[in-house]
N, C-alpha and C positions, 0 to 999 in steps of 0.2 A: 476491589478495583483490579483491576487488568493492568501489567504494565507491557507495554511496549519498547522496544529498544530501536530507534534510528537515527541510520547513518550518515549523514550528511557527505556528499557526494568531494568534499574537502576532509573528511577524515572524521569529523565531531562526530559526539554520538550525545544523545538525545532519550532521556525516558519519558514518556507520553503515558498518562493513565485514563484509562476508558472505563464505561461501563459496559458489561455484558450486553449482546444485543446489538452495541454502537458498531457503525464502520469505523476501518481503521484509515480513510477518509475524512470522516467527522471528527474521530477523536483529535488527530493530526491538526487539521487547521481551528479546530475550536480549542490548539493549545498552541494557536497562533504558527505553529510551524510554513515555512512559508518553501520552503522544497517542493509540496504538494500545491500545484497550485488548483486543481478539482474548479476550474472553471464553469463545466454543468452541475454542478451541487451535488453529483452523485447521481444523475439521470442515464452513466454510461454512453453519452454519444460524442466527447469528447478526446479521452485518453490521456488529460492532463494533471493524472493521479497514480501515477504509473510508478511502481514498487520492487526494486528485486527482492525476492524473499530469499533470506539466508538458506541454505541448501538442508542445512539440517532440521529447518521444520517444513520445508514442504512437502512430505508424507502427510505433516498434520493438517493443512487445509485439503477441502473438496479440489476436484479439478475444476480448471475455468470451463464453465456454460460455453456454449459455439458465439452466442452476443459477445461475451469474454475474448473469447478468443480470437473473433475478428477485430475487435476495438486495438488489441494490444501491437495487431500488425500497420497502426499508425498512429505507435510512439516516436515522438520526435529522437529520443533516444535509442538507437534498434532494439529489438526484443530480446532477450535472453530467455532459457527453458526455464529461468525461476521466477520471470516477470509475471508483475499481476498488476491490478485496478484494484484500487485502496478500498475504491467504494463497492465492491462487492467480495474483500475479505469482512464479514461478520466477526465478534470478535467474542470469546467465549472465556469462560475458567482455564481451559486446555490450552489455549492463545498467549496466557501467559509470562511473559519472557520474550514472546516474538522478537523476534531481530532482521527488519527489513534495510536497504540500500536505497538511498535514492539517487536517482539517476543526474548527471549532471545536468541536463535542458529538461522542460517538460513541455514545451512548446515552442 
C-alpha cells in the first residue's frame, strides 16, 4: 500500500492508503475525506479536487497535461505552481509518503 499524507486546510494531517495505480482523488474520498470534494468522479471537467503538492516532491510527479493545466486556472482556490487535480496524480511505489495541502474552498 501507498500511503499518502494530507493536510487539511486547518492544520490536521491525514494518512490515506492507496493502491498503486489508484488516483490520489479516489484514494482520498473512497477514505471518505471530504476536503476533496471530485464532484466529476474524476472526468477532469470540474476542478473540485484540486491539491497543493508539497514542494519537495513535485520533481516526483509528471508535469500537468495542457487539459491539466487549463482545469487548475478555475480553482475556486487561486492556483499555486505546486497545484494539481487529484484525479490525474496516479499513485505509484515512488508516491510513497506523498504530502499534499488542501486548499481551503473547492468550490
Amino acid at each position: 500500500m501507498i500511503e499518502i499524507h494530507v493536510i487539511r486546510h486547518d492544520g490536521t494531517r491525514r494518512t490515506v492508503r492507496a493502491r498503486p495505480g489508484q488516483s490520489l482523488m479516489r484514494a482520498a474520498t473512497d477514505a471518505g475525506e471530504q476536503g476533496i470534494a471530485a464532484d466529476c468522479g474524476g472526468c477532469m471537467t470540474c476542478a473540485t479536487c484540486h491539491v497543493i503538492v508539497d514542494p519537495a516532491w513535485t520533481h516526483r510527479l509528471p508535469a500537468p497535461k495542457p487539459d491539466e493545466s487549463s482545469m487548475l486556472e478555475m480553482t475556486a482556490t487561486p492556483r499555486q505552481a505546486n497545484s494539481r487535480l487529484s484525479c490525474q496524480i496516479v499513485l505509484e511505489p515512488g508516491l510513497h509518503g506523498l504530502v499534499v495541502q488542501l486548499p481551503p474552498i473547492q468550490y
